[in-house]
C-alpha positions in Angstrom: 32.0 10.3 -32.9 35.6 9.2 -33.0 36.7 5.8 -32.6 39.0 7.0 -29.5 35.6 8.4 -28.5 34.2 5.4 -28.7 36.9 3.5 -26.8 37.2 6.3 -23.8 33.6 5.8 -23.1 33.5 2.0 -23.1 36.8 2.3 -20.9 35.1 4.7 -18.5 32.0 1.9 -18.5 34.4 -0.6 -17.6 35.7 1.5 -15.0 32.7 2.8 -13.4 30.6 -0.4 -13.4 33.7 -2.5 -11.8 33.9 -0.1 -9.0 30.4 -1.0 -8.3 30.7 -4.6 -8.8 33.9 -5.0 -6.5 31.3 -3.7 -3.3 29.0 -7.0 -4.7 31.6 -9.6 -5.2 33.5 -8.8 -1.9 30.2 -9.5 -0.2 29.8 -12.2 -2.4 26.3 -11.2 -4.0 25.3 -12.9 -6.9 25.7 -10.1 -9.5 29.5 -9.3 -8.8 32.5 -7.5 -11.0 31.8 -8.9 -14.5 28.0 -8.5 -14.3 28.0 -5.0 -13.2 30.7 -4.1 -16.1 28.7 -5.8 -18.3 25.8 -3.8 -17.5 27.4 -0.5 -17.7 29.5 -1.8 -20.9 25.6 -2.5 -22.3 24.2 0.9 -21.3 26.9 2.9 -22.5 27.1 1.0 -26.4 22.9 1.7 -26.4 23.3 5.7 -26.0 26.2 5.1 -28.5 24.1 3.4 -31.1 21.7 6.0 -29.9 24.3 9.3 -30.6 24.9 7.1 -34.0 21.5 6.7 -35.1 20.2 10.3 -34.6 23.1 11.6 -36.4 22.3 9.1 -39.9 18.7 10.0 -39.7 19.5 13.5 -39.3 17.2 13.6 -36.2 14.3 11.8 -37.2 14.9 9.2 -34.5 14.0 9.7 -31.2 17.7 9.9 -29.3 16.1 8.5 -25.6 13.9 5.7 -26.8 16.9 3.4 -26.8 17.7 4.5 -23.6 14.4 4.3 -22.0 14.2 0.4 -22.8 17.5 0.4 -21.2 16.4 1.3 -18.1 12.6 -0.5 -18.2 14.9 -3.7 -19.5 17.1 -3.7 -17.1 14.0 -4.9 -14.6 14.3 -8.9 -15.6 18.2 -9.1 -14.7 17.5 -7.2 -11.2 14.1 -9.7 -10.9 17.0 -12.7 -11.5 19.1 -11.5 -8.3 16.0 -10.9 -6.0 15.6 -14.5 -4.0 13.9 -15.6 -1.1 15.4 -17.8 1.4 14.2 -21.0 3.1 14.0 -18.5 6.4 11.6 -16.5 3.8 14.6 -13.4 4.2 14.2 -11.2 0.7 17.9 -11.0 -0.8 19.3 -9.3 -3.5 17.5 -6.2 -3.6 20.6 -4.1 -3.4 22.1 -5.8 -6.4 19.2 -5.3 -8.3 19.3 -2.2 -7.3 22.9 -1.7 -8.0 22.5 -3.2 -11.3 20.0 -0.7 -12.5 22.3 2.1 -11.4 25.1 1.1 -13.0 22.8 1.0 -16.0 21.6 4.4 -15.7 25.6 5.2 -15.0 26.5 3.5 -18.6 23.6 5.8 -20.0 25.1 9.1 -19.0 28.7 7.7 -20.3 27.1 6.7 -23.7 26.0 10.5 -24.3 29.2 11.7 -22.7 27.7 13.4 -19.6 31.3 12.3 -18.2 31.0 14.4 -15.0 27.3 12.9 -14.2 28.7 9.3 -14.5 31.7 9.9 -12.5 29.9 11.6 -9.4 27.0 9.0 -9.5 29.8 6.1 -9.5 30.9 7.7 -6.7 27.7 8.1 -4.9 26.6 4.4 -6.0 29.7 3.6 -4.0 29.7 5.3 -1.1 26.2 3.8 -0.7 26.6 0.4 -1.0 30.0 0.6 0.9 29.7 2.6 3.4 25.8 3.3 4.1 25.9 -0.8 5.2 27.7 -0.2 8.0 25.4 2.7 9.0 22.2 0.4 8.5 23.9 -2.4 10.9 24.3 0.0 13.2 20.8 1.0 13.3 19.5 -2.5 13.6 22.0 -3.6 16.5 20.5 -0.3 18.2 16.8 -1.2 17.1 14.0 -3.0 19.7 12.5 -5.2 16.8 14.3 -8.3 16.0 13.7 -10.8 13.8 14.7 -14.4 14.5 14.2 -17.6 13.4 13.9 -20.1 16.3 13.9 -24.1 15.9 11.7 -25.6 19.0 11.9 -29.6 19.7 7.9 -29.7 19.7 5.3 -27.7 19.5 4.2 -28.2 23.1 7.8 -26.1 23.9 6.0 -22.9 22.5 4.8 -22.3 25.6 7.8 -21.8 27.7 8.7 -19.7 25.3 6.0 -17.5 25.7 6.5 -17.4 29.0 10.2 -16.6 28.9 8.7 -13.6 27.1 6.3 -12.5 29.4 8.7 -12.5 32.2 11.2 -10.3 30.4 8.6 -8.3 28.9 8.9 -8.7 25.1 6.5 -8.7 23.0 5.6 -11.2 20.0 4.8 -9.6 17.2 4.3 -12.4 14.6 5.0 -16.2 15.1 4.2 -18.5 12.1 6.1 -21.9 11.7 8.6 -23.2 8.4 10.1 -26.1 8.6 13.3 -27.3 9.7 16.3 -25.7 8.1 17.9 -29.4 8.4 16.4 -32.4 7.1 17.6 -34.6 9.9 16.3 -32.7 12.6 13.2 -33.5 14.3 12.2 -30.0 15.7 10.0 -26.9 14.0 11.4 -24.3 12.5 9.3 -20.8 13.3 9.6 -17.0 11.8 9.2 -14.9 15.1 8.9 -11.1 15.5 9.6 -9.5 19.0 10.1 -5.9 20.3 12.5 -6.2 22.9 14.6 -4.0 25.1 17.7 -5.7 26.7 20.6 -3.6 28.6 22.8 -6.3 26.9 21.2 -5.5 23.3 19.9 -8.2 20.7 22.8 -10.4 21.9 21.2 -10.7 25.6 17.9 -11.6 23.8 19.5 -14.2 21.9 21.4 -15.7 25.2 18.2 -15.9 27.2 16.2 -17.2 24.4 18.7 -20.0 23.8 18.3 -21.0 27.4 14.7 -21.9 27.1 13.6 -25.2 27.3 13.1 -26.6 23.8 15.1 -23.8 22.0 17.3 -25.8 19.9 18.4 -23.1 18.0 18.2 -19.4 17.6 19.8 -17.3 14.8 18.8 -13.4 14.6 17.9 -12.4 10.9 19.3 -9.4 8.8 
């Protein structure tokens, strides 16, 4: 392999992995442009070393082992973007997810499958970019919500149970957190409904808010 060999395919990592980070850092994910370059950049010198390797030992080495740790490695960095919030929300799978993609994307430049790496950045992208929208759209059309609800007390549980019953939606799951504030006195809960509204999750929210002891409603992604 030529050094200008060398350099397109570290170029074309660069490339590729930056498309993918600018979808993260826009949304301002924790794994943005230069960890996704990074990652590709990583993947793509591996299959290198890989190509190199094979070629001294006149194929006595295995050419995928390299690139099998690659992809089984890749797990811890993914693992370090995954958290889960104070409103016990799971965030940072797509990064991780990303991540390991862009991995797998730096693999197939490494070995110069150039036309793989190029349609799967594209894919990667168009996913991350485009299929978001599509999944809010399913959600805002959806009759389970999840929201997180702060009450004064518990005793104002149960005009919010009633509130329920009389607009028919059903509570699915209810467990308490606590406040997202310090100085606040009230209870923080988790609660999961199946509601239909002709004003969507919005006119759930409004008529929720107006319950007594409801001091604040927030609908969960």
């Amino acid at each position: 392999m030529t050094t200008l060999e060398i350099i397109l395919r570290l170029a074309l990592a660069c490339v590729c992995g930056g498309i993918i980070g600018s979808d993260r850092i826009k949304k301002r994910r924790p794994a943005g442009l230069k960890t996704h370059i990074l990652v590709c950049i990583g993947a793509t010198l591996t299959m290198i070393i890989n190509d190199y390797m094979w070629h001294i030992y006149g194929g006595m080495s295995d050419p995928a082992r390299l690139g099998a740790q690659v992809i089984s490695g890749i797990g811890f960095l993914g693992a370090g973007t995954i958290i889960v919030t104070g409103k016990q929300q799971v965030k940072g799978l797509t990064t991780a997810a990303g991540l390991w993609a862009s991995a797998t994307m730096g693999l197939a430049i490494g070995v110069g499958y150039y036309s793989a790496a190029i349609i799967g950045c594209v894919f990667i992208f168009v996913v991350m970019a485009v299929v978001q929208k599509l999944d809010n759209m399913i959600l805002a059309k959806s009759s389970y919500m999840e929201l997180y609800i702060e009450f004064r007390d518990t005793g104002d549980i149960k005009p919010f149970i009633e509130c329920l019953k009389k607009y028919n939606y059903k509570l699915l799951s209810l467990h308490f957190l606590p406040p997202s504030k310090s100085e606040e006195t009230g209870i923080g809960a988790m609660v999961t409904l199946h509601a239909k509204d002709k004003n969507g999750h919005e006119g759930v929210v409004s008529l929720i808010s107006e319950v007594q002891g409801v001091l604040a409603i927030e609908e969960l992604s």
